[in-house]
C-alpha positions as CSV (number, residue, x, y, z in Angstrom):
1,X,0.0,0.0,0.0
2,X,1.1,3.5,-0.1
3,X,0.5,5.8,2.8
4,X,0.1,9.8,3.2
5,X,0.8,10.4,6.6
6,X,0.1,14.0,7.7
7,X,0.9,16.3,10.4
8,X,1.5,19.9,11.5
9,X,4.1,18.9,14.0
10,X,6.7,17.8,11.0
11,X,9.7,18.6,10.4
12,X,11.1,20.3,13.2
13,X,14.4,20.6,15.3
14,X,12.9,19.5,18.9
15,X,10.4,16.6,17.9
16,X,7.9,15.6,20.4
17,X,5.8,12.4,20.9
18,X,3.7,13.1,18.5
19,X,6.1,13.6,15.9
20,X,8.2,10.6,16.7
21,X,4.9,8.3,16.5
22,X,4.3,9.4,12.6
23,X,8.4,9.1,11.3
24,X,8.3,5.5,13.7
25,X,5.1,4.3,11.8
26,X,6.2,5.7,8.6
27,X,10.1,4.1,8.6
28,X,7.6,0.7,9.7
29,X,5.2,0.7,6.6
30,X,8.5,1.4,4.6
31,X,10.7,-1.5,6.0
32,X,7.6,-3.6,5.7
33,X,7.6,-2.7,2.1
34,X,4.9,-0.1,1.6
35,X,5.1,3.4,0.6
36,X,4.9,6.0,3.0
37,X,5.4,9.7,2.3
38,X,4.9,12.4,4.9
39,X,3.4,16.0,4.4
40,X,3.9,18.6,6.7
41,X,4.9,22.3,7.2
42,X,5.6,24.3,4.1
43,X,7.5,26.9,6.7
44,X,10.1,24.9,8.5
45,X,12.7,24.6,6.3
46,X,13.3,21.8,2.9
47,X,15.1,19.0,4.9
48,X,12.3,17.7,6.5
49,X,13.2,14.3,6.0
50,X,16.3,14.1,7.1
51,X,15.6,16.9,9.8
52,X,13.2,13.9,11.7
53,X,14.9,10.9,10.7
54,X,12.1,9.8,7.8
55,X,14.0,7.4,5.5
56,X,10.7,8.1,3.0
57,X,9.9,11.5,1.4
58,X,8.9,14.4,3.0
59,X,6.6,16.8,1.0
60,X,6.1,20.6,2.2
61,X,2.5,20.9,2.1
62,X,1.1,24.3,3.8
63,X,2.4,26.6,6.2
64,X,0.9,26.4,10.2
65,X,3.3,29.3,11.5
66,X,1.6,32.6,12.9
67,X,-1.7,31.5,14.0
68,X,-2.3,33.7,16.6
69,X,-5.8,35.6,15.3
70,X,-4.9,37.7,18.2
71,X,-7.0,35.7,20.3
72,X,-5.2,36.8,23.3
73,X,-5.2,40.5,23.0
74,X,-8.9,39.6,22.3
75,X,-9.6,37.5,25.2
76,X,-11.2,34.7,23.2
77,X,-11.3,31.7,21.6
78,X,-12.1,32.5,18.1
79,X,-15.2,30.2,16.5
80,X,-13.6,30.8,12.9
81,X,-9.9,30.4,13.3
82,X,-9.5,26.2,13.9
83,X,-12.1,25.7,11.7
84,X,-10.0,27.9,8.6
85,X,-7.0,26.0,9.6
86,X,-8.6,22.5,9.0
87,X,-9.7,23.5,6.1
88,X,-6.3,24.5,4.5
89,X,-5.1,21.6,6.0
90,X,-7.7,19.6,4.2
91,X,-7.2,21.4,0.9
92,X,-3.6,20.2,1.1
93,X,-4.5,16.9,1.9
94,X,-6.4,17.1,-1.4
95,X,-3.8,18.4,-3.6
96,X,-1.5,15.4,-2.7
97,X,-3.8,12.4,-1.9
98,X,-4.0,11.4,-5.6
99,X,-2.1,7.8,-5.8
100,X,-2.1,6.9,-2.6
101,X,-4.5,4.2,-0.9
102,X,-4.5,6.1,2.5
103,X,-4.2,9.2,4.1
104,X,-3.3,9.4,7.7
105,X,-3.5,12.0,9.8
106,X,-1.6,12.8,12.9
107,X,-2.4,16.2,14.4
108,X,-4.5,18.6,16.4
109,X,-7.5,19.6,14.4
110,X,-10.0,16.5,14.5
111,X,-12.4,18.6,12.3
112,X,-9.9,18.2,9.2
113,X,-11.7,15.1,7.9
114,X,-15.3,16.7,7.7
115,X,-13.1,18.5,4.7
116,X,-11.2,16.4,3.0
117,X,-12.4,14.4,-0.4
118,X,-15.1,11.9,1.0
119,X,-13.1,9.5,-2.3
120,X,-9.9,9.8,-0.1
121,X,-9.3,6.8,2.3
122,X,-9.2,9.0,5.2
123,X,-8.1,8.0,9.0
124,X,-7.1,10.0,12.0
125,X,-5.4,9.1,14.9
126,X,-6.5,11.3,18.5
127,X,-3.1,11.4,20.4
128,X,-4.1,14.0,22.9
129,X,-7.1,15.5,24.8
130,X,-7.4,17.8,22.0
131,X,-11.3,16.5,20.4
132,X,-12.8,18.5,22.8
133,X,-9.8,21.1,24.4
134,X,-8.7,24.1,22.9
135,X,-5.2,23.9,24.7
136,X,-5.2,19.5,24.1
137,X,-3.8,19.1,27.7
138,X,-7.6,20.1,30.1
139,X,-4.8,21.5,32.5
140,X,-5.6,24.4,34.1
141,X,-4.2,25.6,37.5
142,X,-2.0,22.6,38.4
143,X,-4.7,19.8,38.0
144,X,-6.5,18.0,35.4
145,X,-9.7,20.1,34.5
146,X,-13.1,18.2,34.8
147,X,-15.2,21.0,33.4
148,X,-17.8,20.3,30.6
149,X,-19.4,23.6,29.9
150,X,-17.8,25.3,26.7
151,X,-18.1,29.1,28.6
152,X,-15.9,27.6,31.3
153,X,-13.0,27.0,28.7
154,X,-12.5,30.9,28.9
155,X,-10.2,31.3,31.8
156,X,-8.1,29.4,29.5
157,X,-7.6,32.6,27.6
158,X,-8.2,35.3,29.8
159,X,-9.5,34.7,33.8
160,X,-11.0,38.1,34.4
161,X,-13.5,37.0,30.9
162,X,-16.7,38.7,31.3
163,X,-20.5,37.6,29.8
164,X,-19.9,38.8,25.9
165,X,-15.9,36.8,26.2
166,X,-17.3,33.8,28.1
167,X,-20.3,33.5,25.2
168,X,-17.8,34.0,22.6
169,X,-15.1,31.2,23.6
170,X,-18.2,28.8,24.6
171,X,-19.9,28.7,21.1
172,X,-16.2,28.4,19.9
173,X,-15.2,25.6,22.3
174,X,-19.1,23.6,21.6
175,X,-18.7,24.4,17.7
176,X,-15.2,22.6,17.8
177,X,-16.4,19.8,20.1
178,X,-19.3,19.2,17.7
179,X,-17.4,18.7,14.5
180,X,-15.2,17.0,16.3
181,X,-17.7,14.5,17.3
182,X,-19.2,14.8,13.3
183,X,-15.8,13.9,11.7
184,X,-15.4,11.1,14.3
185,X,-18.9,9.7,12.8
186,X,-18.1,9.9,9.2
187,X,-14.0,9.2,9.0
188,X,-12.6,6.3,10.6
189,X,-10.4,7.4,14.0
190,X,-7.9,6.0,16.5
191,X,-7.6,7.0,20.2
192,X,-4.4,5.7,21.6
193,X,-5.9,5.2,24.7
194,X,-9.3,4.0,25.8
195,X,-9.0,7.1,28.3
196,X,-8.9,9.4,25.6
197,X,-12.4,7.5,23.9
198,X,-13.8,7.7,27.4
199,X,-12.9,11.8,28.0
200,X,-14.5,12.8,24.5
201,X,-17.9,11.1,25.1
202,X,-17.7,12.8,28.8
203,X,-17.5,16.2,26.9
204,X,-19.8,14.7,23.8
205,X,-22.3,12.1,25.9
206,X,-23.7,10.6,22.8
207,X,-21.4,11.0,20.3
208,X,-21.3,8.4,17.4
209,X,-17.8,6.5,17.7
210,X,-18.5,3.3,15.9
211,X,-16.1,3.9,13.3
212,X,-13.4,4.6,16.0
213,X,-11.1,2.1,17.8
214,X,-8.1,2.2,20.0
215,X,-5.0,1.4,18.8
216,X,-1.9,2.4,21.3
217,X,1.1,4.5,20.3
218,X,4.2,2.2,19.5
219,X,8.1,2.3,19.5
220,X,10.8,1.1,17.0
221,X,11.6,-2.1,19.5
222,X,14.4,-3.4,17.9
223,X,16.3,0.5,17.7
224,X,15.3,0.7,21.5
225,X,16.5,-3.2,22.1
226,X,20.0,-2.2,20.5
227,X,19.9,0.8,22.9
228,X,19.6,-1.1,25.8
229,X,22.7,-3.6,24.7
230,X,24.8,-1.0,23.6
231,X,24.3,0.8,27.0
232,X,27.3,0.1,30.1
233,X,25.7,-1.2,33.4
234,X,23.2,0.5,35.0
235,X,24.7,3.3,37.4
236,X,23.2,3.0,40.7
237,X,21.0,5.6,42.0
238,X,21.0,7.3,38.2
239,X,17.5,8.5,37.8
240,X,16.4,9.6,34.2
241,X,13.8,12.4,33.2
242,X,12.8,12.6,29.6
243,X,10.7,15.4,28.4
244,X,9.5,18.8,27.4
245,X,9.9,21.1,31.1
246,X,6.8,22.8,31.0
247,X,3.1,22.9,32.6
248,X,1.6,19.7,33.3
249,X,4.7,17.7,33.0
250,X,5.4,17.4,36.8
251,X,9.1,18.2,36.6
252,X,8.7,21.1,39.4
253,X,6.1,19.4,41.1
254,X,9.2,15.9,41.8
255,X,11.7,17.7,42.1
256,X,10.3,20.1,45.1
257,X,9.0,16.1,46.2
258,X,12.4,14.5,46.6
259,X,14.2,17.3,48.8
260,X,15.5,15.4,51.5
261,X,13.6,12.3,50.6
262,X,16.0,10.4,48.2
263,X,19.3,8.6,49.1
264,X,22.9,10.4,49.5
265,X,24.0,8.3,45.7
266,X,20.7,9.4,43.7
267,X,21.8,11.7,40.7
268,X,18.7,13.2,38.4
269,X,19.1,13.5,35.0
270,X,16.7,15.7,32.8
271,X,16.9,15.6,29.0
272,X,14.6,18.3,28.0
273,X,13.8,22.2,27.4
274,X,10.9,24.5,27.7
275,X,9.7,27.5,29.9
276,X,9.9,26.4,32.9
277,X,13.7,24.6,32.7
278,X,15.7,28.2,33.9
279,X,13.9,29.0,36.8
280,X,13.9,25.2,37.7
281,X,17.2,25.1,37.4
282,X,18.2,27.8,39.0
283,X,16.2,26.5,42.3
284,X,17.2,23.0,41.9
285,X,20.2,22.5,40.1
286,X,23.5,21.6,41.5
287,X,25.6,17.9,41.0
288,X,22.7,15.9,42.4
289,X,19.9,17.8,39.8
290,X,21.5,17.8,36.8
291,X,19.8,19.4,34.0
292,X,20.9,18.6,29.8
293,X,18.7,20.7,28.3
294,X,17.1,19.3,24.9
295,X,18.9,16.3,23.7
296,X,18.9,14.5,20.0
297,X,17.0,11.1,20.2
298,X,19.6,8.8,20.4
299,X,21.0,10.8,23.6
300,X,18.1,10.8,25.4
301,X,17.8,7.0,24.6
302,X,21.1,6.4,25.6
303,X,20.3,8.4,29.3
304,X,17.3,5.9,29.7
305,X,19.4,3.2,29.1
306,X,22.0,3.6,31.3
307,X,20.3,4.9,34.6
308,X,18.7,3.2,37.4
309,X,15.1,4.1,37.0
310,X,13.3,6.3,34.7
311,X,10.3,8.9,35.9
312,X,7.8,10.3,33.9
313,X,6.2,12.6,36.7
314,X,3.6,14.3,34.2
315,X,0.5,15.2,36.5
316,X,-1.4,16.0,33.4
317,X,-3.5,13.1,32.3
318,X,-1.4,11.7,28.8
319,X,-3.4,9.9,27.0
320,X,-0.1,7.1,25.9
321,X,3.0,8.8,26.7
322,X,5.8,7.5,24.4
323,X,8.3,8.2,26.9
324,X,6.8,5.7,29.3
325,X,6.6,3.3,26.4
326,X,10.6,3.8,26.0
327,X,11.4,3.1,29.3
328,X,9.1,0.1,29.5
329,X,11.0,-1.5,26.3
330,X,14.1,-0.9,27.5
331,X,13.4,-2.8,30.7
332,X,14.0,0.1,32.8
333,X,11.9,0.1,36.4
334,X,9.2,3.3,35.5
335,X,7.7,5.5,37.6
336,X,4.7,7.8,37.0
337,X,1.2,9.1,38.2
338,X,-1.6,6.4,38.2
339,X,-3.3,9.2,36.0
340,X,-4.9,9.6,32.4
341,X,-3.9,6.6,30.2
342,X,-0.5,5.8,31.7
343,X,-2.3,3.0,33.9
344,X,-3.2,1.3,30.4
345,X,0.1,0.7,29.9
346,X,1.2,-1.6,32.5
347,X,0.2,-4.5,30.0
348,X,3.5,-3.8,28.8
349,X,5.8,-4.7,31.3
350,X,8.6,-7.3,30.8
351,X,8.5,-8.3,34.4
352,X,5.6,-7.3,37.4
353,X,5.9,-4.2,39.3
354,X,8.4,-2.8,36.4
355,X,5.6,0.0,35.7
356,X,5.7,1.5,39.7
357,X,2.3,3.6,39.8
358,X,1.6,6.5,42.3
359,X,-1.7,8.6,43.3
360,X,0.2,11.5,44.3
361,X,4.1,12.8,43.9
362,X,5.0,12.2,47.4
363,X,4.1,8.7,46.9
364,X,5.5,8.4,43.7
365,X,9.0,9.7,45.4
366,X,8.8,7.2,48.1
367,X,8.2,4.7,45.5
368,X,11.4,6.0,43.9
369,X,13.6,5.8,46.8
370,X,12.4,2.0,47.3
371,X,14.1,1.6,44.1
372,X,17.1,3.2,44.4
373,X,17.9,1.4,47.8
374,X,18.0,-1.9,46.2
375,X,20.5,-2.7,43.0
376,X,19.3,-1.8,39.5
377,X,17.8,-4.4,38.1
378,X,19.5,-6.5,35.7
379,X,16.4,-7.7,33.5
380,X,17.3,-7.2,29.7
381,X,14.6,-6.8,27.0
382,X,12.7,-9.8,26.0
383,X,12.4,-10.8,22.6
384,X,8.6,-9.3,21.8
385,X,7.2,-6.5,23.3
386,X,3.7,-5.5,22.8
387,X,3.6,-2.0,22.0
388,X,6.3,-2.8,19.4
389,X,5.9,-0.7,16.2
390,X,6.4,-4.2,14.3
391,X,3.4,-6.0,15.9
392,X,0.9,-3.4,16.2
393,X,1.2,-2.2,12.3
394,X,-0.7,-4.9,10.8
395,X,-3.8,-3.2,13.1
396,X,-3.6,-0.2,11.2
397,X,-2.8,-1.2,7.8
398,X,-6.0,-3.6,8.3
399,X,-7.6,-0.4,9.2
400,X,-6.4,0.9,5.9
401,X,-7.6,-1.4,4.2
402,X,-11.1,-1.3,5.4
């Protein structure tokens, strides 16, 4: 078959989850023997594919910089701006479909497939809280946010919003959960997690997902299983943090946790940039909070490999969070919040107790320091592992094929 993937989060320098799930599935349909091209940003620069790793083509497709619509020196969420973006994204999708038995798109505008060619073999996949959330995280003030009324989505955007703003943003927030739940009826969609299928009929009761399924992300198993052997020994007490150091992500929130609570030979390591990383590191860091800064993929891998546990102290709900995935493949003991989808994943452990879940961060820390009083653990990868990109493809090339 040949595959159009598509997404607005390709090419670019610092590649996040979602990006690495469409250039993993994409090198997977191509060293299974399919085609796979990917279209992205027009506005990024021309070496996309080599940029992300894609050993396919990359086409430019439309530009996704500057969308602002001065929605916040408005105070609003704007009803026309996502649904004009999903339409040029659509309109692109058009131009380049032609010869190819499947489109797939990877991104954060579920409404794109109400306009795309109803003759194009059209799937999405959902890889964050974004169907129904405006920001895709429903964080707001250092916890998960539970609301359902559209109008409430406004302190998003500006917290002093009065009648005419909170009107405004609801009718946006309602129009995009309702074509949201339209494009989900007519185009066939993945949630990686069951929790994300669960949230959007919370926010939608009643919303038609029959032609939806979940299908997990996935890693390149046999890239992360050469990791892991090429990695020295474990260094005791090494603790490994992987990720984007911003809101929702936790890394304040641990590191405040283990003042004074972890052993004298702990070390943290986090791989990572974002807003929050300078003052962060300026109130944690020293030689036992060490911080990298962003780091190319095969770094960060490497820092997984070689440490004594990994944590994943998001205390936003994600939906399937790669990184966790990562760490579970390369046999690493994994520590998170029992939050969002990250409980699905414990069907991926090599061994029991390898994914350690918490209720809260001081838990989780005592949890940690459990682990890094006894030795690391010595497990290597198995041969199969479940979220594997290799086993979980024929699932969505059947889905293609449907």
């Amino acid at each position: 078959m040949r595959i159009l993937l598509v997404s607005e989060d390709l090419p670019g320098i610092q590649v996040g989850g979602l990006g690495k799930h469409v250039v993993t599935l994409g090198n997977a349909l191509l060293a299974r023997g399919h085609g796979a091209c990917i279209l992205g940003r027009s506005d990024c620069g021309p070496d996309g594919a080599a940029q992300i790793g894609f050993r396919g083509r990359f086409e430019p497709g439309f530009a996704y910089g500057h969308q602002g619509w001065k929605e916040k020196q408005l105070g609003v969420f704007n009803p026309l701006k996502r649904p004009f973006i999903a339409r040029r994204i659509a309109a692109a999708i058009n131009r380049h479909a032609a010869g190819f038995d499947a489109v797939h798109y990877h991104g954060h505008l579920p409404a794109v497939g109400l306009y795309v060619d109803p003759q194009v073999n059209f799937v999405q996949t959902r890889h964050d809280q974004g169907s129904e959330c405006l920001v895709h995280l429903r964080f707001r003030d250092g916890a998960a946010c539970t609301t359902r009324n559209p109008r409430d989505c406004s302190a998003c955007i500006r917290r002093d919003a009065g009648a005419v703003r909170r009107a405004v943003t609801g009718l946006a927030v309602d129009g995009y959960r309702q074509a949201s739940a339209r494009a989900f009826a007519a185009r066939k969609t993945v949630f990686v997690s069951d929790f994300l299928r669960r949230q959007f009929l919370r926010a939608v009761p009643g919303a038609d997902l029959r032609r939806c399924r979940v299908i997990p992300n996935f890693v390149d198993y046999a890239m992360l299983r050469r990791a892991a052997a090429a990695a020295p020994s474990p260094r005791a007490g090494e603790v490994a943090l992987v990720g984007r150091v911003d809101a929702g992500k936790g890394f304040g929130e641990f590191l405040a946790a283990t003042s004074g609570r972890l052993p004298p030979h702990a070390r943290i390591s986090i791989a990572g940039d974002g807003p929050e990383r300078a003052p962060l590191e300026a109130r944690h860091g020293g030689p036992a909070v060490r911080f990298l800064g962003w780091q190319p993929y095969p770094a960060a891998l490497a820092l997984a490999a070689r440490s004594h546990a990994c944590v994943v102290p998001s205390t936003c709900e994600e939906a399937c969070s790669t990184t966790v995935l990562e760490a579970l493949a390369l046999g690493k003991p994994v520590l998170a919040l029992a939050r969002g989808g990250t409980p699905e994943l414990a069907s991926y452990q090599h061994y029991p107790g390898q994914l350690r879940l918490a209720d809260s961060m001081p838990e989780l820390v005592e949890r940690l320091r459990t682990t890094l009083d006894q030795a690391p653990p010595q497990q290597q990868p198995g041969i199969r592992f479940g979220a594997d990109a290799a086993l979980i493809l024929d699932r969505l090339v059947d889905l293609y094929e449907e």
